[in-house]
C-alpha positions in Angstrom: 0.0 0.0 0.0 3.1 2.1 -0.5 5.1 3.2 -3.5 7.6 0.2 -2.8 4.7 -1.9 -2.9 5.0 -4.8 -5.5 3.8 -3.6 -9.1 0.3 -3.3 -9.6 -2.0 -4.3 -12.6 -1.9 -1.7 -15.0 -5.8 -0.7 -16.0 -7.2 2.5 -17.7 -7.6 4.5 -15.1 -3.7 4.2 -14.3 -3.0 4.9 -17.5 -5.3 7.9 -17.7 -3.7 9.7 -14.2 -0.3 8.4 -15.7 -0.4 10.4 -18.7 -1.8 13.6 -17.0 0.8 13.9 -14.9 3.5 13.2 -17.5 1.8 15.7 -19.8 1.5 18.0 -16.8 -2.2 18.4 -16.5 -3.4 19.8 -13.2 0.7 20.8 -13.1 1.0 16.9 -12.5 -0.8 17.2 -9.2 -3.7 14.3 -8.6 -6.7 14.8 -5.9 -8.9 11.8 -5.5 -12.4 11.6 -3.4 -14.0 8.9 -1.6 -17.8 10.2 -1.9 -19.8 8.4 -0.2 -24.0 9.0 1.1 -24.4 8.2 4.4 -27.9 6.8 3.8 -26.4 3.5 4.9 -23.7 0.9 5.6 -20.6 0.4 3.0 -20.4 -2.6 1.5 -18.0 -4.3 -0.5 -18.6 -2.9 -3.9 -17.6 0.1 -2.0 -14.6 -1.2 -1.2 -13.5 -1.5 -4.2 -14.1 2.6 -5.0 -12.3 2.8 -1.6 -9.6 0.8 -2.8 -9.7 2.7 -6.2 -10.0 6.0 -4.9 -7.3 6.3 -2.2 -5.5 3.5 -4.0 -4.6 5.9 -6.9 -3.6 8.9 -4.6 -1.5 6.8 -2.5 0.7 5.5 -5.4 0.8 8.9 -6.6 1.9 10.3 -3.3 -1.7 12.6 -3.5 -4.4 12.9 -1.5 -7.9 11.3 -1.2 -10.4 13.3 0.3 -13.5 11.6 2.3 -16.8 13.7 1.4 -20.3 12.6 3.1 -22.1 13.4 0.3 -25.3 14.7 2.5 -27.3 16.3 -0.1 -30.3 14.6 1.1 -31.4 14.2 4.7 -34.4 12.3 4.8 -32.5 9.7 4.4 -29.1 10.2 6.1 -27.9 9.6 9.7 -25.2 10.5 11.9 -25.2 6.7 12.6 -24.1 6.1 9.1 -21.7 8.8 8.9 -20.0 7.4 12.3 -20.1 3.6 10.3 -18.5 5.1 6.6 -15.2 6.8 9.0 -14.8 3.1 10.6 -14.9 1.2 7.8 -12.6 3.3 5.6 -9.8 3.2 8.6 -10.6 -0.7 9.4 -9.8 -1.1 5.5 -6.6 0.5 5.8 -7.1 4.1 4.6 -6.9 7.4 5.9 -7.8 10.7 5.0 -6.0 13.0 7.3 -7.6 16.2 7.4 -9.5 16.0 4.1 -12.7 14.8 5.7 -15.4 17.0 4.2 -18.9 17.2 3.9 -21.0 18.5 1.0 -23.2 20.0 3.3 -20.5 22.5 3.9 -20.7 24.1 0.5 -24.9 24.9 0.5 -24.2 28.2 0.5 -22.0 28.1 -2.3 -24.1 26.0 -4.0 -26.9 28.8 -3.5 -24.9 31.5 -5.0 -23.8 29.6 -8.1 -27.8 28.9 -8.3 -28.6 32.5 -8.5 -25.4 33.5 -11.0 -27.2 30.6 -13.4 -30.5 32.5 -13.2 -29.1 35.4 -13.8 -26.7 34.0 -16.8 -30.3 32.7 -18.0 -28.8 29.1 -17.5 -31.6 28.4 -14.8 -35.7 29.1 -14.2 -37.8 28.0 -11.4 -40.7 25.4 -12.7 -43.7 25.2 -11.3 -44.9 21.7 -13.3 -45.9 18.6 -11.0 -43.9 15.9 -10.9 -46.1 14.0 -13.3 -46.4 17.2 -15.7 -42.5 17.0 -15.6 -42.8 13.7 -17.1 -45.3 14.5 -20.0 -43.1 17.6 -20.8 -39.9 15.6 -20.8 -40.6 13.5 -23.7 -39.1 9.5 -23.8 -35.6 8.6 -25.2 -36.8 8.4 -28.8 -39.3 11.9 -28.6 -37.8 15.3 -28.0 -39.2 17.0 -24.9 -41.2 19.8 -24.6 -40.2 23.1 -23.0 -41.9 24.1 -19.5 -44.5 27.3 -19.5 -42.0 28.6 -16.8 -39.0 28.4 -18.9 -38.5 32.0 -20.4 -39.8 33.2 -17.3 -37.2 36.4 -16.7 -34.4 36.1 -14.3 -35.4 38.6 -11.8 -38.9 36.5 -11.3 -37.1 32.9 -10.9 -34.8 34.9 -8.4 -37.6 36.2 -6.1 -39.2 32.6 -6.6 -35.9 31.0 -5.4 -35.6 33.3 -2.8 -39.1 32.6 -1.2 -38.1 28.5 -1.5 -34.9 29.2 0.0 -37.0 31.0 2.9 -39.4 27.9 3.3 -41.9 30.1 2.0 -43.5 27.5 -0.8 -44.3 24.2 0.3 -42.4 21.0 -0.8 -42.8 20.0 -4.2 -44.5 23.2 -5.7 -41.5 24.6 -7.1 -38.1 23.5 -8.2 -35.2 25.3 -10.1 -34.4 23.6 -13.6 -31.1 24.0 -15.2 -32.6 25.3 -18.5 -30.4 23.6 -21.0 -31.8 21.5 -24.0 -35.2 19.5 -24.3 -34.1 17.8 -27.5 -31.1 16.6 -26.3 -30.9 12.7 -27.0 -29.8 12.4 -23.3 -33.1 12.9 -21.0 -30.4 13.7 -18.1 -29.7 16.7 -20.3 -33.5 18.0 -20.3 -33.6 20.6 -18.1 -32.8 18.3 -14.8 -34.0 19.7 -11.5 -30.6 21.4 -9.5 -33.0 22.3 -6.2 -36.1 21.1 -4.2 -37.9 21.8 -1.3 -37.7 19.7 1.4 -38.8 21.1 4.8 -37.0 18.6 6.8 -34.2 19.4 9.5 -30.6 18.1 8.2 -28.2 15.7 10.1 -25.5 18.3 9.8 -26.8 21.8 9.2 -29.7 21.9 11.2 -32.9 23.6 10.4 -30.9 26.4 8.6 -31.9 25.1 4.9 -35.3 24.1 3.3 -34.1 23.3 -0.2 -31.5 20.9 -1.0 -29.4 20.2 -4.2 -29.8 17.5 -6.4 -26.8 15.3 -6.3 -26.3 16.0 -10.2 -25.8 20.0 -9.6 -24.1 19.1 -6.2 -21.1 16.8 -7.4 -19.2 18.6 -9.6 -19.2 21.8 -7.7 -17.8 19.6 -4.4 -15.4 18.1 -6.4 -14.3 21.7 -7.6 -14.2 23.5 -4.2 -11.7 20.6 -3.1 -9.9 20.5 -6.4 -10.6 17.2 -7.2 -8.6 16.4 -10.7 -9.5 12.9 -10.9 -13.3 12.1 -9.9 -14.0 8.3 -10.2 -17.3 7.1 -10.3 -19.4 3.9 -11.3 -20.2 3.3 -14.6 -24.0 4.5 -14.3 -22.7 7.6 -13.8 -21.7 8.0 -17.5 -25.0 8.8 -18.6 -24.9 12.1 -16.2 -21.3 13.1 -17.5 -22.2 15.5 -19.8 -24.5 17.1 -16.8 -21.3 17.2 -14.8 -19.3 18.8 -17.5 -22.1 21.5 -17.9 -22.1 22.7 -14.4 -18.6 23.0 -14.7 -18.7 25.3 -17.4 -21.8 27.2 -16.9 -20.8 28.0 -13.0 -16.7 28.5 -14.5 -15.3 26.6 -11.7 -12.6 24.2 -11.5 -12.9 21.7 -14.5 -12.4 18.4 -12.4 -12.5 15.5 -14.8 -15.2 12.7 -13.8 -14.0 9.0 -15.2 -16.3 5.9 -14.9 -15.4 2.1 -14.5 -17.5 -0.6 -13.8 -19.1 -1.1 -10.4 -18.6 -4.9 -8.1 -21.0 -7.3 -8.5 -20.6 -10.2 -6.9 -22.4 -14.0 -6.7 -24.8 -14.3 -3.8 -24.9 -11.2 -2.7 -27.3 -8.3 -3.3 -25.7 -4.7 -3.5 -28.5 -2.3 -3.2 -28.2 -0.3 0.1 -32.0 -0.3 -0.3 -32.0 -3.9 -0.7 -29.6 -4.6 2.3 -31.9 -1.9 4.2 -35.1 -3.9 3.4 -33.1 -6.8 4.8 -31.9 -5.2 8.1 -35.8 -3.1 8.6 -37.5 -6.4 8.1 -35.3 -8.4 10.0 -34.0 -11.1 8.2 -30.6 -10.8 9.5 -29.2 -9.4 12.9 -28.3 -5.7 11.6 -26.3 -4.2 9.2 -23.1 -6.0 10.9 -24.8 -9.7 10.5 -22.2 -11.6 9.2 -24.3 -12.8 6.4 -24.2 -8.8 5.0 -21.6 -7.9 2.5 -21.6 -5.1 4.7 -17.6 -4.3 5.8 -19.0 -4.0 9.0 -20.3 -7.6 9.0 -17.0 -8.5 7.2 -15.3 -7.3 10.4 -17.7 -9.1 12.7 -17.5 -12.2 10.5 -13.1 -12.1 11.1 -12.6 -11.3 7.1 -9.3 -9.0 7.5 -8.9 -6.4 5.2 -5.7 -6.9 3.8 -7.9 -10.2 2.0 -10.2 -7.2 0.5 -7.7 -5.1 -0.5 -6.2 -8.0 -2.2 -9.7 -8.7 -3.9 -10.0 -5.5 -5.0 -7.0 -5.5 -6.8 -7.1 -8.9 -8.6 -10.4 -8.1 -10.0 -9.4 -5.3 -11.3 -11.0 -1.9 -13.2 -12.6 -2.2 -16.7 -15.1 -0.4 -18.9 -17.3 -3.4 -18.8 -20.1 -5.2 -16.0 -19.5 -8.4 -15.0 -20.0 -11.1 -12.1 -17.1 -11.9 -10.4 -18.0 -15.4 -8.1 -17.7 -15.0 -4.2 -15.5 -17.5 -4.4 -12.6 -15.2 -5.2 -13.0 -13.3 -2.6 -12.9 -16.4 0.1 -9.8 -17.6 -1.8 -8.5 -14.2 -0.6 -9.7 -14.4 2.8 -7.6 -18.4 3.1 -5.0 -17.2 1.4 -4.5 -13.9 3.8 -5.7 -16.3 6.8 -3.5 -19.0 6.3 -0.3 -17.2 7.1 -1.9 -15.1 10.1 -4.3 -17.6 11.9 -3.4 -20.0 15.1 -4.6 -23.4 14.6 -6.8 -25.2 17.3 -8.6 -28.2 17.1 -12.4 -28.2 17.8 -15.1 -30.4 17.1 -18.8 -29.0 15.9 -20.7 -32.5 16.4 -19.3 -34.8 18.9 -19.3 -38.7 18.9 -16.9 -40.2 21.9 -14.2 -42.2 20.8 -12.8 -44.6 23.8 -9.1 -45.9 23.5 -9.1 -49.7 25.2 -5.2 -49.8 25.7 -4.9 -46.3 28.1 -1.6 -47.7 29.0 0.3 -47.0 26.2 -1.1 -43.0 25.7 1.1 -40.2 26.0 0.0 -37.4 28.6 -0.2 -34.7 26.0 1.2 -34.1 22.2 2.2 -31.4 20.6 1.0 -29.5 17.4 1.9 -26.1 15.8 0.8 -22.8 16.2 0.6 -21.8 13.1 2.8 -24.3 10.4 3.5 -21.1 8.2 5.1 -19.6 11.0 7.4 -21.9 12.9 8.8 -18.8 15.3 5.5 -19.1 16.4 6.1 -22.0 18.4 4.3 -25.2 19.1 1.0 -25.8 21.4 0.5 -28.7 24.2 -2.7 -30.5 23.6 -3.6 -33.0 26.6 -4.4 -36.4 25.8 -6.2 -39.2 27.4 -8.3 -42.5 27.0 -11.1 -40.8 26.1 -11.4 -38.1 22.8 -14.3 -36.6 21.0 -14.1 -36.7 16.9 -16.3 -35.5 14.4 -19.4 -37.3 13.9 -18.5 -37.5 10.2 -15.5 -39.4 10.7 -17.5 -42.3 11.7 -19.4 -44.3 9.1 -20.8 -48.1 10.3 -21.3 -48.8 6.4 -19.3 -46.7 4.4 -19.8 -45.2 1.3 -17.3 -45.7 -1.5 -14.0 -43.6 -1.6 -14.9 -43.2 2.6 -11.1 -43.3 3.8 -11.8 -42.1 7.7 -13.6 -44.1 10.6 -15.3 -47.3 10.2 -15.4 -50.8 11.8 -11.6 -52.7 11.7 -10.4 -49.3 10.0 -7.5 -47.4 11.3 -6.9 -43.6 11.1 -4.6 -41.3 12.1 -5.0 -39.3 15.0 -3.8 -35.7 14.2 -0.3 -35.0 16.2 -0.7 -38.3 18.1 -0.9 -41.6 16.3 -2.9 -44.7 14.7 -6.7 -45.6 15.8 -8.1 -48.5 14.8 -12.0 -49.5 15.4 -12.3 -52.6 16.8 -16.2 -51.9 18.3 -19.3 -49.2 18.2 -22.4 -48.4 20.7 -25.5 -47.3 19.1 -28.6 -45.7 20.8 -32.1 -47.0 20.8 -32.7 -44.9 18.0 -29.9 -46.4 16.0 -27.5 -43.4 16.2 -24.2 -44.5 17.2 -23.0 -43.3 20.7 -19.2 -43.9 21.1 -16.3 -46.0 18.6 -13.7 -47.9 20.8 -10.4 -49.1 19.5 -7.0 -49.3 20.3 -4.4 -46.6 19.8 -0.6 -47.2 18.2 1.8 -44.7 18.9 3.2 -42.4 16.0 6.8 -44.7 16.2 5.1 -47.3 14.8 3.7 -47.7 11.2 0.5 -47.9 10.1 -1.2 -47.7 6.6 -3.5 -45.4 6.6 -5.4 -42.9 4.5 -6.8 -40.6 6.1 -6.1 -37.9 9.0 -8.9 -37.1 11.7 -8.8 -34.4 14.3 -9.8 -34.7 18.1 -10.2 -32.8 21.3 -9.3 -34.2 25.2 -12.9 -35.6 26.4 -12.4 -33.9 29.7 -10.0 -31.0 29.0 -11.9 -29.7 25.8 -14.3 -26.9 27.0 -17.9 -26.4 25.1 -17.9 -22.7 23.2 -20.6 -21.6 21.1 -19.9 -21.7 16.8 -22.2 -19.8 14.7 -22.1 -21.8 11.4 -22.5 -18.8 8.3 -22.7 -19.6 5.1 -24.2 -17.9 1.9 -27.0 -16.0 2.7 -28.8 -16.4 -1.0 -28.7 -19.6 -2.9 -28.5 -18.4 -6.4 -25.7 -16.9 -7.8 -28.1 -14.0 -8.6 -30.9 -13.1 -6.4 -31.7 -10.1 -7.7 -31.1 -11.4 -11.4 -34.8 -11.6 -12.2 -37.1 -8.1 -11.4 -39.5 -10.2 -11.8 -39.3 -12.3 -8.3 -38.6 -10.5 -5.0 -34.9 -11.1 -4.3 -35.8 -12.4 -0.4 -37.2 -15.3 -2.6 -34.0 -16.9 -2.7 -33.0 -16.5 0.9 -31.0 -19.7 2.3 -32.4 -21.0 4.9 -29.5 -22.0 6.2 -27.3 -19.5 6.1 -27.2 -19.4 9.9 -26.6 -22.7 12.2 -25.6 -22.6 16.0 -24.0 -25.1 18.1 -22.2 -26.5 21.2 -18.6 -27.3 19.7 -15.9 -29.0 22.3 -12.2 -27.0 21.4 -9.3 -26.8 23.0 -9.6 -25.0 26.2 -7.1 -22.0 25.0 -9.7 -21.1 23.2 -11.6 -19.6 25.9 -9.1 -16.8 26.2 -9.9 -15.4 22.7 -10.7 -12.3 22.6 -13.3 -10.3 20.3 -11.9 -10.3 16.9 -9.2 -13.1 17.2 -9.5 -15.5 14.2 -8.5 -19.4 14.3 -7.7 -22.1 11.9 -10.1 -24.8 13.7 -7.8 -27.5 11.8 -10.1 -29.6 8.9 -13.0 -27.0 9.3 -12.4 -23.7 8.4 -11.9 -20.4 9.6 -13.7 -19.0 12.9 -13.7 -15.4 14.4 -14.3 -14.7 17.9 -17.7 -12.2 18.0 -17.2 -9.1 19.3 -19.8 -9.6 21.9 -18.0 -12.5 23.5 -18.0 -12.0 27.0 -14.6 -13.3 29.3 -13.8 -16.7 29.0 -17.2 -17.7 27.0 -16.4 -16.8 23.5 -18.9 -17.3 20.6 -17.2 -18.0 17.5 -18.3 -16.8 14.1 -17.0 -19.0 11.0 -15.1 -16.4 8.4 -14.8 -19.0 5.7 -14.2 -22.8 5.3 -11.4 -24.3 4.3 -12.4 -24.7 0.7 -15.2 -24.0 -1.3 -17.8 -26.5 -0.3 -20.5 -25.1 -1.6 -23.6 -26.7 -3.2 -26.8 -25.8 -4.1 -29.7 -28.5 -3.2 
């Protein structure tokens, strides 16, 4: 995340800030924004514009400048504003002193307004929202101009004037940019630059009653803070030519706005008003459920960010939408978690395993801490007569290609040595209750296949495992606007239960994240409380995914 850093991929956008400063536009200086609305929680689509955004300053040895872009506050929230500055540290970014609002800039805003009435760039319209439509035409009909769009200057100023005092009531009057109803690009119709809205703002109080339009807003924030570079998604392309035309009709600082293809990702949903409908109807626990692609549930779920930042940059920036599988991004998270993660053992459905011959057991064995990392050291793991294994391991008729647990097979017993089953109890219901056998130390040799993991019978300690998975299961839930994208909800994207670990577990603290060896990865919630940890799986050892 430095200039030393290893090379990066070379994409357009690279190239583009590349040959500005080599041809010594902006005299070679680059100023990048992170622009959030703070309407919700970020996401990782965002991440990638995060990634993007600061990513090009950084290697540029620029700025990036984090903008709530508050232009509308019935729907924003100083809850959300709080979440957006967390996120963008947790991922690994900051913004120094460049934290702005666009709030900040209403009153230039207003007085750029006015000089476009006055240029005769701007009229205020009294047509309905459904007039507005009629006059606007279709993308194949030219528009038709409003009854209020030669009204003079001086008339549309007073007009403004009495909206700006909360003198008109919401939607009665808005100001029009007054630019060209024939225009094959609707955004180019005379868009709206100001409404009413008589609702108090998150951060400027009760002092305004009109708001800009994001359209009129943007390119005057990004001039104020001289942004030169102004990345965007790619459905932002469309209003381009709107950006460039607020540039030149207010003659402010001509920041350049470049678009590249937004995230989407397989089994996910990226609408914030999607994830909202999720968290206000409550089919998950919040926006930081770790079934949200929320960075906030990321966090809870133990995904570190280094993995993101890593995703980010693999999938690259193009011109062009795509669907990039989830499964890259888990790879990423192993790949990150493999190097930083201690192992333990720990065992999500118990079935006792009795050892006949006690006397020939070591007191404890050893494993490692982390193999990738042999300063790390090595951890004691007590051993006795009696174990607990994975249900799974067990089979009393096994399937074909079944190399673990069954009767007169042998396994090996991870760090320890050789099991073999010589006898099984079963319940009255037919489910088997403990495997016995007899043990052979790790000197000796034993043919076997496969390699099972264990935990101490009386030394492992019970901790609670929240078992996440996928929380849609289609690769595209919201692929058909036909069908309510909660149709396609997994039903089991959530399963709790009673694990038995190794007893250093209970000293994780919220955050920690553990290899539990053959299983996957687990994070420990941040609502643990001392010495009872509740354990969140980030990802599983590979992709095991299947759709019934």
């Amino acid at each position: 995340m430095s200039e030393s850093s290893p090379a990066k991929t070379m994409h357009f956008i690279r190239e583009i800030i590349a040959e500005d400063r080599r041809s010594g536009k902006y005299d070679g200086k680059v100023v990048t924004r992170f622009p959030p609305e703070p309407n919700g929680y970020l996401h990782i689509g965002h991440a990638k514009a995060i990634c993007l955004d600061f990513g090009m300053a950084m290697e540029n040895g620029a700025t990036c400048h984090l903008r709530m872009d508050d232009t509308n506050p019935v729907k924003e929230d100083i809850e959300y504003t709080q979440a957006i500055q967390e996120d963008v540290r947790w991922l690994g970014f900051d913004w120094g002193e460049h934290f702005f609002y666009a709030s900040d800039y209403f009153d230039t805003m207003y007085e750029l307004a006015c000089t476009l009435i006055r240029d005769g760039n701007a009229y205020v319209c009294a047509l309905t929202a459904e007039q507005w439509k009629e006059y606007r035409g279709t993308p194949t009909e030219p528009g038709r101009e409003s009854p209020c769009r030669n009204r003079p200057p001086e008339e549309s100023l007073a007009l403004f004037e009495r909206m700006r005092k909360g003198e008109i009531p919401d939607g009665e009057l808005v100001l029009r940019a007054k630019i060209d109803m024939a225009s094959p690009n609707l955004h180019m119709r005379d868009p709206v630059l100001y409404r009413i809205l008589h609702a108090a703002h998150p951060h400027t109080g009760d002092k305004w009653c009109i708001y800009p339009m994001y359209d009129f807003a943007h390119p005057i924030e990004d001039a104020i803070e001289q942004v030169t570079h102004s990345l965007c998604t790619l459905e932002f392309e469309v209003h381009r030519p709107l950006y460039d035309w607020v540039i030149a009709a207010c003659k402010i600082f001509p920041s350049r706005q470049i678009e590249f293809a937004r995230l989407s990702l397989t089994y996910t949903v990226m609408s914030k008003r999607k994830l909202l409908e999720l968290v206000q109807g409550r089919y998950v626990n919040g926006w930081d459920d770790p079934r949200m692609p929320t960075l906030s549930g990321m966090r809870r779920r133990g995904i570190p960010p280094a993995a993101i930042r890593e995703f980010c940059e693999r999938i690259g920036v193009t011109k062009y939408d795509s669907l990039t599988d989830v499964a890259l991004l888990e790879h990423c998270v192993r790949d990150e978690l493999n190097h930083s993660a201690q192992r333990v053992m720990a065992v999500l459905e118990p079935l006792r395993l009795v050892i006949e011959n006690p006397e020939d057991l070591p007191a404890a064995v050893f494993g490692p801490v982390n193999p990738e990392n042999p300063e790390a050291g090595e951890r004691e793991i007590p051993f006795e007569a009696e174990l607990f294994i994975e249900r799974g391991d067990f089979e009393e008729v096994p399937p074909p290609k079944y190399f673990r647990l069954s009767p007169g097979a042998s396994v090996r017993l991870r760090y320890a040595g050789f099991f073999t089953c010589t006898r099984f109890d079963k319940e009255a219901d037919g489910r088997v209750s403990a495997v016995y056998g007899r043990f052979t130390p790790m000197t000796e040799k034993v043919k076997v296949k496969a390699t099972i993991h264990w935990v101490p019978a009386t030394a492992a300690k019970p901790v609670e495992v929240r078992l996440y998975d996928r929380l849609f299961s289609v690769p595209e839930p919201d692929g058909d606007k036909e069908v309510d994208f909660k149709t396609y909800l997994n039903p089991d994207s959530l399963k709790t239960v009673t694990a038995m670990a190794e007893s250093s577990l209970l000293e994780a603290l919220p955050g920690d994240v553990f290899q539990f060896e053959r299983l996957g990865y687990f994070a420990a919630d941040p609502d643990s409380m001392p010495g009872a940890p509740v354990f969140n799986r980030t990802v599983t050892l590979k992709d095991s995914w299947k759709v019934s």
